[in-house]
DRENDO-1510 file (C-alpha; in Angstrom, 1 decimal, always signed):
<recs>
REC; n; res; u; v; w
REC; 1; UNK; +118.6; +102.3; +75.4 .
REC; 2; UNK; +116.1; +102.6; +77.9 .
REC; 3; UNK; +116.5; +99.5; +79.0 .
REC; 4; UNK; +119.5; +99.8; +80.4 .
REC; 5; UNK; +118.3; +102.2; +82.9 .
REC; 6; UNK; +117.1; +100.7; +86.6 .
REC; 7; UNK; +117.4; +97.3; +85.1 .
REC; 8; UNK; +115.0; +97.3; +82.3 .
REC; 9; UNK; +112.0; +98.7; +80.7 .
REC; 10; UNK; +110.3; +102.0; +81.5 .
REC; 11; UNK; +108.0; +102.9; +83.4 .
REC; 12; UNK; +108.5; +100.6; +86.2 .
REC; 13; UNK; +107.7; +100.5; +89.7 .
REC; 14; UNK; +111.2; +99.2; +92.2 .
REC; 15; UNK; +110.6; +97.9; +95.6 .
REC; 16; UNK; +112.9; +97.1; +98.2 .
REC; 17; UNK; +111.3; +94.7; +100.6 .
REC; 18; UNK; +114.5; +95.6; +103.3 .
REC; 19; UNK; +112.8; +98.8; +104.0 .
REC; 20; UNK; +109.6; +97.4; +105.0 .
REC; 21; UNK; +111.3; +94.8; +107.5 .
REC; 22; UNK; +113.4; +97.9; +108.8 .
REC; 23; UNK; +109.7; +100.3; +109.3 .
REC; 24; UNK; +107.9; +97.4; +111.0 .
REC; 25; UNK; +111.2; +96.9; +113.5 .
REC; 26; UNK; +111.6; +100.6; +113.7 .
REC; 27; UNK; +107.5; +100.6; +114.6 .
REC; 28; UNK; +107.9; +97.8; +117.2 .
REC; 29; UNK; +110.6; +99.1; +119.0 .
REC; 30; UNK; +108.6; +102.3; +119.8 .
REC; 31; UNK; +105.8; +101.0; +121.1 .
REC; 32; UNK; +105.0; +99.3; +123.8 .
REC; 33; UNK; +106.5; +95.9; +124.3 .
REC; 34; UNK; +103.9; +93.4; +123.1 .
REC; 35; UNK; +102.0; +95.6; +121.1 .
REC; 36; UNK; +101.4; +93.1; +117.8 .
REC; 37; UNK; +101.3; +94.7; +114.2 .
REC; 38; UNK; +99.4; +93.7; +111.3 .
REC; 39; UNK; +100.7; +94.8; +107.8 .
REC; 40; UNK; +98.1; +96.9; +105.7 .
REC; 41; UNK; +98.0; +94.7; +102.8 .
REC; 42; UNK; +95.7; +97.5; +100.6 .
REC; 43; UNK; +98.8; +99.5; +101.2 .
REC; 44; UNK; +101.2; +97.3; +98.8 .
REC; 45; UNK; +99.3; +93.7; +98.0 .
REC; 46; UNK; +103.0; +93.2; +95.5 .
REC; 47; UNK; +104.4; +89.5; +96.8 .
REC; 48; UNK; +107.7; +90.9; +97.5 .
REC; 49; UNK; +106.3; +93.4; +100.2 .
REC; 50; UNK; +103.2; +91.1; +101.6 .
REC; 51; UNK; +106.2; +88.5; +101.5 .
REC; 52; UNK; +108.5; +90.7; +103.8 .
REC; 53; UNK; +105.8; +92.7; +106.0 .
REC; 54; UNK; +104.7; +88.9; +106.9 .
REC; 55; UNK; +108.1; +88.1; +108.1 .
REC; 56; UNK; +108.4; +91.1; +110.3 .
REC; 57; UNK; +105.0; +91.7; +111.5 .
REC; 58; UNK; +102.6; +89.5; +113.9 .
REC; 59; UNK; +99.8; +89.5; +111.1 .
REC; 60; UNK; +98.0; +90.6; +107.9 .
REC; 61; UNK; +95.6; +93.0; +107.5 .
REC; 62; UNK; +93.4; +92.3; +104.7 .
REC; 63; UNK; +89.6; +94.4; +103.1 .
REC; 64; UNK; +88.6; +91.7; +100.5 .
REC; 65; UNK; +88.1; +88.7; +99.3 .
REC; 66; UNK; +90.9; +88.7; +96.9 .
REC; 67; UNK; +93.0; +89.9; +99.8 .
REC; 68; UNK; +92.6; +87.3; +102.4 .
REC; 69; UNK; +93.1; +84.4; +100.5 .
REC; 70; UNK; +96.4; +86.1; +98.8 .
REC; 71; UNK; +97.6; +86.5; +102.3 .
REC; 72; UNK; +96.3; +83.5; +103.8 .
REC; 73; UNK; +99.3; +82.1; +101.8 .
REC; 74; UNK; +101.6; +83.8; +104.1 .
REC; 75; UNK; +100.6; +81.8; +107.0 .
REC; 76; UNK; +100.0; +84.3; +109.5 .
REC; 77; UNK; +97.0; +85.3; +111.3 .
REC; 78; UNK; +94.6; +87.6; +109.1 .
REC; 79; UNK; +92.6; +90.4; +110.2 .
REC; 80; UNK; +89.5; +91.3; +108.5 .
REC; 81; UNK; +88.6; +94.9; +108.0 .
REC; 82; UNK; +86.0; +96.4; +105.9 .
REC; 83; UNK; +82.1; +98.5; +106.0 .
REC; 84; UNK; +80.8; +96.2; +103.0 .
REC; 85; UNK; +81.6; +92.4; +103.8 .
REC; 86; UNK; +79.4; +89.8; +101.5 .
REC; 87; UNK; +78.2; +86.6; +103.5 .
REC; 88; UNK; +80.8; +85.0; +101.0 .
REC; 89; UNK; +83.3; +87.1; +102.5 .
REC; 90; UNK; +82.0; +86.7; +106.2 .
REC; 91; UNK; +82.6; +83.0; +105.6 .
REC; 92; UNK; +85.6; +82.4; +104.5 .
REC; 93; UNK; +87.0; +84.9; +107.1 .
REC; 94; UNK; +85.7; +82.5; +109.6 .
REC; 95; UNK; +86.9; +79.3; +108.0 .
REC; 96; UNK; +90.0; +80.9; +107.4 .
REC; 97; UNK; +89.9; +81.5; +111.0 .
REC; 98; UNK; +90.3; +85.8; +110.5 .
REC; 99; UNK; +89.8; +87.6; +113.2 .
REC; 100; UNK; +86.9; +89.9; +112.0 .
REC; 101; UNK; +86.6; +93.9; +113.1 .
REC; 102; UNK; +82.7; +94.1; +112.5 .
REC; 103; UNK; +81.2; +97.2; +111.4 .
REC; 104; UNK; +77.5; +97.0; +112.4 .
REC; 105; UNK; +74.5; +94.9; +114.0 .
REC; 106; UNK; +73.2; +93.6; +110.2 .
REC; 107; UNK; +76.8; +92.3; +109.7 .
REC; 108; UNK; +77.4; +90.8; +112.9 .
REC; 109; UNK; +74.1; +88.8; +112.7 .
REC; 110; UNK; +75.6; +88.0; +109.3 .
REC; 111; UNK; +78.8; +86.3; +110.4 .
REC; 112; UNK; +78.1; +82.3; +110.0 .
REC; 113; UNK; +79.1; +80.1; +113.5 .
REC; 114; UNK; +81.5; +81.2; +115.6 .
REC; 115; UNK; +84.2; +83.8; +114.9 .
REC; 116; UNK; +86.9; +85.2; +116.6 .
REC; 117; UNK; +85.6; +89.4; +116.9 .
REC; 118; UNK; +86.6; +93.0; +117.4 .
REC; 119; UNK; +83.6; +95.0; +117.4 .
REC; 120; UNK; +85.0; +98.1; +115.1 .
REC; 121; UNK; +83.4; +101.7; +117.4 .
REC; 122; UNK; +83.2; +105.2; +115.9 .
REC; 123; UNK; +84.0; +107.1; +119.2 .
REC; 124; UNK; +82.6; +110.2; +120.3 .
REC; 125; UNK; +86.2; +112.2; +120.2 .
REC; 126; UNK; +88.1; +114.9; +118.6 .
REC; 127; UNK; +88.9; +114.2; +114.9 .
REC; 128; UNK; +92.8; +113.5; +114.3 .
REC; 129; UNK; +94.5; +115.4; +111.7 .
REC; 130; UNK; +95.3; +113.0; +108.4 .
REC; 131; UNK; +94.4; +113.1; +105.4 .
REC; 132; UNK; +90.9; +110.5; +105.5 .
REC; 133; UNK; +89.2; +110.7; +108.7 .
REC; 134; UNK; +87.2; +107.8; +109.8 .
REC; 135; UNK; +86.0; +108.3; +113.4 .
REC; 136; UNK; +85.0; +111.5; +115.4 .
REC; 137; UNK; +83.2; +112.7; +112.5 .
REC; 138; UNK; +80.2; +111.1; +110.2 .
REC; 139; UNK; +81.2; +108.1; +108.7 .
REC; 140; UNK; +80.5; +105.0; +107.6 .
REC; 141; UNK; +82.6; +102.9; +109.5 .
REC; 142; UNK; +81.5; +101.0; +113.1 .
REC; 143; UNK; +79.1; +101.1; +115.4 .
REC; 144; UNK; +77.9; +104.3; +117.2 .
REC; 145; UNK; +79.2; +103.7; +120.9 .
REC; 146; UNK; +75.2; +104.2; +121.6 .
REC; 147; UNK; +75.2; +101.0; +120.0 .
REC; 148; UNK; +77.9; +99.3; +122.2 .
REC; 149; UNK; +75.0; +97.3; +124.4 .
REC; 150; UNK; +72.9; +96.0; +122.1 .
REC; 151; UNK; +75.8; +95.1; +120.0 .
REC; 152; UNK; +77.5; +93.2; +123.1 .
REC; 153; UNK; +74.1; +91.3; +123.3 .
REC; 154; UNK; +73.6; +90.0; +119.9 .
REC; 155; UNK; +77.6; +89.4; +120.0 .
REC; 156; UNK; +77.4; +86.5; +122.7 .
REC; 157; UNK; +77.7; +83.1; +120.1 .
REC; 158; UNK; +80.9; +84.9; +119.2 .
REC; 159; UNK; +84.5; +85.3; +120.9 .
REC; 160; UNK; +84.9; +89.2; +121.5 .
REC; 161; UNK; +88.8; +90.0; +121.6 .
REC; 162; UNK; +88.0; +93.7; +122.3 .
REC; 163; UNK; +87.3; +96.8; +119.8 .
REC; 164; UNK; +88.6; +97.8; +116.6 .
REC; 165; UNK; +89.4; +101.8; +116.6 .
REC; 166; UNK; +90.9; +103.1; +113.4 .
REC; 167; UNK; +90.6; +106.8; +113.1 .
REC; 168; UNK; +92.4; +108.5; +110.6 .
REC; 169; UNK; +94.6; +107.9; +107.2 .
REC; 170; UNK; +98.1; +109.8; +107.3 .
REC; 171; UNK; +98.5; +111.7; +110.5 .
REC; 172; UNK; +101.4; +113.4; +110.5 .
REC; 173; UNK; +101.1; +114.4; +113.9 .
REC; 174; UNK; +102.8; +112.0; +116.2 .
REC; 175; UNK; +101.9; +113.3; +119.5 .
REC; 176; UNK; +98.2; +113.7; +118.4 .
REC; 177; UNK; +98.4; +110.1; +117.3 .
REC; 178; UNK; +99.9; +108.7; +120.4 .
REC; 179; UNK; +97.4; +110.6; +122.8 .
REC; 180; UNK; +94.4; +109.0; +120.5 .
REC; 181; UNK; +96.2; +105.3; +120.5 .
REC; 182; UNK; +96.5; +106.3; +124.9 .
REC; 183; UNK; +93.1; +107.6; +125.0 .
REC; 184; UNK; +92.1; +104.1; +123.1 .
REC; 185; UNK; +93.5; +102.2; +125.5 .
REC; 186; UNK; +92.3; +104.3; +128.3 .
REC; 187; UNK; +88.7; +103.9; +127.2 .
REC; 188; UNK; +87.8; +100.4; +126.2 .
REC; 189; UNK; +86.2; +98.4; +128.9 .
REC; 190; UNK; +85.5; +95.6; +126.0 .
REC; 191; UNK; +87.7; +92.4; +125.9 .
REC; 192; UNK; +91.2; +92.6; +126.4 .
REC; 193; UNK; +92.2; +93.8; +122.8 .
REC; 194; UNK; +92.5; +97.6; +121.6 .
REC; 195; UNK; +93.3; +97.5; +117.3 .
REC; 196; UNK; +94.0; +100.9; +117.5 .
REC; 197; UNK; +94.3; +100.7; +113.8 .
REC; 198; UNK; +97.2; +102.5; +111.2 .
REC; 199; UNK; +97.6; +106.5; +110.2 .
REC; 200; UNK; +101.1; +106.2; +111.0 .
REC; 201; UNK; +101.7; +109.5; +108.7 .
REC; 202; UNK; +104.5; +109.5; +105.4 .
REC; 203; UNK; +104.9; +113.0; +104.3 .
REC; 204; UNK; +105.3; +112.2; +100.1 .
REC; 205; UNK; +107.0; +115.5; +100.0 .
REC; 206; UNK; +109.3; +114.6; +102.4 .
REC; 207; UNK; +109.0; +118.2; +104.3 .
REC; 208; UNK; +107.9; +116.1; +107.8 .
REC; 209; UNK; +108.2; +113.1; +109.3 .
REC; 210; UNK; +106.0; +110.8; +111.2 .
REC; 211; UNK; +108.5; +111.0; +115.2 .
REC; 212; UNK; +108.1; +107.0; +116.2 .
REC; 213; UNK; +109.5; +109.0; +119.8 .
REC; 214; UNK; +106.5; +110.3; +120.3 .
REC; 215; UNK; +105.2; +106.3; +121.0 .
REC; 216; UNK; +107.6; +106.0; +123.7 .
REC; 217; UNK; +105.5; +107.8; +126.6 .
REC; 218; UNK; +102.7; +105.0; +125.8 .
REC; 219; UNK; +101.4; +103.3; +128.7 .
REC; 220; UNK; +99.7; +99.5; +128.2 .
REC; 221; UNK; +97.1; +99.3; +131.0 .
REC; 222; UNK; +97.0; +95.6; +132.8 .
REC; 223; UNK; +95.6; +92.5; +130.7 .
REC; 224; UNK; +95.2; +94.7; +127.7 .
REC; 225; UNK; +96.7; +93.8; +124.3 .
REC; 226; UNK; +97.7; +97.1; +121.7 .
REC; 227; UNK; +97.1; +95.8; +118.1 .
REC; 228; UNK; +98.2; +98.5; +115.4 .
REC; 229; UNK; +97.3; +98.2; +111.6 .
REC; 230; UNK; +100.1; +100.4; +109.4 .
REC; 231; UNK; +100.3; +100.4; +105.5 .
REC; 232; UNK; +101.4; +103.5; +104.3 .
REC; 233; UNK; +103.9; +104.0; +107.1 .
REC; 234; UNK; +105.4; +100.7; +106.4 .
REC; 235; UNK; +105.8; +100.4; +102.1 .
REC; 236; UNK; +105.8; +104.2; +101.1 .
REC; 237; UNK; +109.3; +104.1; +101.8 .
REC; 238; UNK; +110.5; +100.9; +100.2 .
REC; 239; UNK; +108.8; +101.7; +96.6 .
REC; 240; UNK; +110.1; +103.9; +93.4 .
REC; 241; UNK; +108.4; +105.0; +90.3 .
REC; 242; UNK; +110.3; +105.7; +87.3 .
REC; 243; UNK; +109.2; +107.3; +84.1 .
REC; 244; UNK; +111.0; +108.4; +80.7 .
REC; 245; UNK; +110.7; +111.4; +79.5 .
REC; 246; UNK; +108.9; +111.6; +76.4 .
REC; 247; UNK; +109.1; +115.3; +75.4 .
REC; 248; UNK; +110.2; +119.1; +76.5 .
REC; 249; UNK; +107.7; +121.8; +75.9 .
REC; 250; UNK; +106.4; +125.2; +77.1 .
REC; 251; UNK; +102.7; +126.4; +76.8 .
REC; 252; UNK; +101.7; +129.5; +78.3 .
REC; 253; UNK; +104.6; +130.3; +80.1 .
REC; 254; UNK; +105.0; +127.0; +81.4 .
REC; 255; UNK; +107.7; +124.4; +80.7 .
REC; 256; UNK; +105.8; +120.5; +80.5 .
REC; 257; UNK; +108.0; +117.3; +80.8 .
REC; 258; UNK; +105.9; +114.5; +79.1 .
REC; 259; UNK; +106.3; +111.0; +80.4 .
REC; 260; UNK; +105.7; +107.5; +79.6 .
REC; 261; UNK; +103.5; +106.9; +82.5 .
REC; 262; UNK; +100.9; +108.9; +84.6 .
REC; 263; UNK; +98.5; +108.8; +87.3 .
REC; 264; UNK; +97.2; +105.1; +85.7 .
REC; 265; UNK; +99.8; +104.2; +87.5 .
REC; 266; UNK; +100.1; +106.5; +90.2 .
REC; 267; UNK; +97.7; +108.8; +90.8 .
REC; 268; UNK; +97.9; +110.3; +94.6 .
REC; 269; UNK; +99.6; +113.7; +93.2 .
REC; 270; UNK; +96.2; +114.3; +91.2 .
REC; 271; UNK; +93.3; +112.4; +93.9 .
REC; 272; UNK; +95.7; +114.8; +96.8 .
REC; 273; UNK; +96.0; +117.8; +94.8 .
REC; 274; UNK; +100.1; +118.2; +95.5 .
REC; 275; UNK; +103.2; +118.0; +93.8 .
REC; 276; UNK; +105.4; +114.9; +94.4 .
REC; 277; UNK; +109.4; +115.5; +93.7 .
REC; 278; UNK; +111.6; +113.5; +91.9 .
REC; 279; UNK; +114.9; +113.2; +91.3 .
REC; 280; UNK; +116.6; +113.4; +87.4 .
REC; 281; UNK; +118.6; +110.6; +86.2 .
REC; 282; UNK; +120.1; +111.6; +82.6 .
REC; 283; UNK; +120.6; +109.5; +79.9 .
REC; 284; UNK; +122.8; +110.7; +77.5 .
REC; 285; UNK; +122.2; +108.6; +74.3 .
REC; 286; UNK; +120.3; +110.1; +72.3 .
REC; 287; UNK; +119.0; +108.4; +68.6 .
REC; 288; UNK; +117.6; +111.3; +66.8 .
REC; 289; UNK; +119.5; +113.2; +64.0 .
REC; 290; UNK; +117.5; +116.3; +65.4 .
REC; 291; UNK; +118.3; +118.6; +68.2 .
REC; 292; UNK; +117.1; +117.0; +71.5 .
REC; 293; UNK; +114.2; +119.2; +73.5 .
REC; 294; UNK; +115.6; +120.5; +77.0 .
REC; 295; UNK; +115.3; +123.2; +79.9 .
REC; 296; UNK; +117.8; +124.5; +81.8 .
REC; 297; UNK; +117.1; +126.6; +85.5 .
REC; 298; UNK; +113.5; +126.6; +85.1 .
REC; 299; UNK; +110.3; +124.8; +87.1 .
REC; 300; UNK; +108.8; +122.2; +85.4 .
REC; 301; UNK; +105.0; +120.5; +85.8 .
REC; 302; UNK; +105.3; +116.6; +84.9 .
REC; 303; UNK; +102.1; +115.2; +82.7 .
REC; 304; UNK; +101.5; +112.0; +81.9 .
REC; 305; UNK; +100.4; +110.1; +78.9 .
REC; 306; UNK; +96.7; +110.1; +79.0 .
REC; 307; UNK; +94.6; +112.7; +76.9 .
REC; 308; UNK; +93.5; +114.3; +80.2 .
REC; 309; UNK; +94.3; +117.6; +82.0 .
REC; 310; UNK; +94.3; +115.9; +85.0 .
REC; 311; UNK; +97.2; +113.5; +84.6 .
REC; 312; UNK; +99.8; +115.6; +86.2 .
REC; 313; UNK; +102.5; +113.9; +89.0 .
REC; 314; UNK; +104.1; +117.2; +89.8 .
REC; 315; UNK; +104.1; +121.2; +89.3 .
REC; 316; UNK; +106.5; +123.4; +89.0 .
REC; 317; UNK; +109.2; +121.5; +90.5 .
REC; 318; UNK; +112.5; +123.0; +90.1 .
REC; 319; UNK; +115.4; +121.1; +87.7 .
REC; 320; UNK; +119.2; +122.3; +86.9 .
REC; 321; UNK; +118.8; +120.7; +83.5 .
REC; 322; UNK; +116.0; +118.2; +81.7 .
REC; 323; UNK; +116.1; +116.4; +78.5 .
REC; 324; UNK; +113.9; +114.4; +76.6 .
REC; 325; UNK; +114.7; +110.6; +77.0 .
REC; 326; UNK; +115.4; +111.4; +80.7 .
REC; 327; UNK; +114.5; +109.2; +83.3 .
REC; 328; UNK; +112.8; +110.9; +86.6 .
REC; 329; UNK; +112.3; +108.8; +89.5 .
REC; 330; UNK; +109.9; +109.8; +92.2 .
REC; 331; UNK; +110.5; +108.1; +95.0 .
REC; 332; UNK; +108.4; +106.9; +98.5 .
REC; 333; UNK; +105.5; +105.6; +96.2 .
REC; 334; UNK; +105.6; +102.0; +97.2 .
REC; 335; UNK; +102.0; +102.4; +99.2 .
REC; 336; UNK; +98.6; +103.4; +97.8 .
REC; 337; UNK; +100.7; +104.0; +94.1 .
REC; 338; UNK; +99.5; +101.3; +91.8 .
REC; 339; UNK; +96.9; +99.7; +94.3 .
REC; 340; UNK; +94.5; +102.8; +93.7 .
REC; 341; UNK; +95.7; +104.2; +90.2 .
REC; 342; UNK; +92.7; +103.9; +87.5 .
REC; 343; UNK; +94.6; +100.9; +85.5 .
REC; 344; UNK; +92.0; +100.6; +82.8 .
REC; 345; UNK; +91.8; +103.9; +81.1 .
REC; 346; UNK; +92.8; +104.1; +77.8 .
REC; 347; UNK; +93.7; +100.4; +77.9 .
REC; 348; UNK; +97.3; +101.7; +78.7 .
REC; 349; UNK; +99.9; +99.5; +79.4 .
REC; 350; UNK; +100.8; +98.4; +83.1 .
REC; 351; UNK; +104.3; +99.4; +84.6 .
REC; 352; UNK; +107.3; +96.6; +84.9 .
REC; 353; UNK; +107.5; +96.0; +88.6 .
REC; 354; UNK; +111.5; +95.3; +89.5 .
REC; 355; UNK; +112.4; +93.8; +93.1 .
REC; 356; UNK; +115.8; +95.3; +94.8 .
REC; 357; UNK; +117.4; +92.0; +96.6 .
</recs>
């Protein structure tokens, strides 16, 4: 019975690789002409989307081993990112010809021969809104531009494109982001390439939305080369995740839909601390001889499977009518869903993953 909903067994994640080929056009056509794009692979690392973001973008972001030689498939040229890079790592980034965006004086004295370099700068500026801030404030990402010189010096046996200036995780501010990416370009004196990273913001409540307009005032200074890195921006859009509904209860004056599934699988409603909708999809079979749990005109809070308080994908959430052996599909979850759920508790079982072609 429950196969027959979406196409097979429950719970599943779907992802339509269209959409990511439609955000990284949408993304180049508001910026600046010749700005190149690297897909995010930690975003979505799923075939299907690498697969797709490689056929639309100029090259492939990647933070680990495991992730530049699973995009080195793709043929296209790899970035390296990353505060913790093993000599392993450092060497097969330069054999594999990656251009590396190094975090520090130890790890550039690290890198083996001759590499191809963006020295990665935690600027002295006003921290962007989003939700993970990474320069402006203390972190431990880049150099300190204090260290700029020296770094420069012990940087000479390399090729230095330029700097590497990611600042932020999910800004949902557009013209905040363009002014940083501006200010970026308006600052570097280093090379002729400014990776002004991702933090193209999704808002998973759908409430907001990132204005790609606000990238239209940009201005490209003379023999200098924009380089942005989005993930989320990109594959939030193009993924699904759909649960069953395992039971209809209320405790303490609260009605709980219990699902086949959880933050194992997706866990950004608990790690962010909000609510992600979802839309109902009814089933009507029904195989008991017993009256089926339901609740009608009433908010509902959505726990998962695990024997945990925690595992919760939604509170309160207003629904007309839901019934045990529904389905409930929360949609934009196709980045940072399964790539950062914890998969190994309670030896659980993974989701199906289902392609839309």
């Amino acid at each position: 019975m429950r196969e027959t909903v979406l196409g097979g067994p429950l719970p599943a994640y779907v992802y339509d690789p269209a959409i990511v080929g439609a955000r990284i056009d949408a993304l180049r056509q508001a910026l600046p002409a010749g700005t190149r794009i690297a897909y995010a692979m930690k975003a979505n690392g799923h075939p299907s989307i690498v697969d797709a973001a490689a056929h639309a973008a100029d090259a492939i972001e990647v933070a680990s081993a495991g992730e530049l030689e699973a995009a080195a498939g793709t043929g296209k040229p790899l970035i390296l990112s990353g505060p913790a890079k093993p000599d392993a790592l450092l060497q097969r980034a330069v054999e594999r010809d990656a251009v590396i965006n190094v975090e520090s004086l130890h790890e550039l004295r690290r890198i083996p021969g001759r590499a191809r370099i963006c020295l990665r700068v935690n600027r002295r500026h006003p921290a962007l809104p989003g939700r993970h801030r990474m320069s402006g404030v203390p972190t431990q990402f880049g150099f300190a531009e204090d260290d700029l010189d020296e770094a420069l010096q012990a940087a000479q046996r390399h090729e230095v494109l330029g700097v590497h200036l990611h600042a932020v995780s999910n800004n949902l501010d557009a013209e905040a982001h363009a002014a940083y990416i501006q200010g970026c370009l308006e600052w570097s004196t280093i090379g002729h390439v400014v990776n002004a990273g991702g933090g193209f913001g999704v808002d998973m409540t759908g409430q907001q939305a990132f204005d790609l307009a606000a990238l239209g005032d940009l201005s490209l200074p003379a023999g200098k080369t924009l380089v942005v890195e989005p993930g989320r921006y990109v594959a939030a859009p193009a993924g699904w995740y759909a649960v069953e509904v395992l039971d209809i209860k209320a405790s303490h004056g609260t009605w709980f839909a219990v699902v086949k599934g959880g933050t194992h699988h997706f866990r950004l409603p608990a790690s962010w601390g909000y609510s992600h909708p979802f839309t109902v999809l009814e089933v009507d079979e029904w195989p008991y001889p017993w009256k089926r749990p339901e609740v009608v005109d009433a908010q509902v809070t959505v726990a998962g499977e695990q024997c945990n308080p925690r595992d919760v994908l939604a509170r309160d959430e207003p629904v007309t009518r839901l019934r045990a052996g529904d389905v409930l599909l929360f949609a934009t979850t196709g980045a940072y869903g399964w790539e950062v759920a914890h998969h190994g508790f309670l030896r659980l079982d993974p989701p199906a993953f289902r392609i839309v072609t």
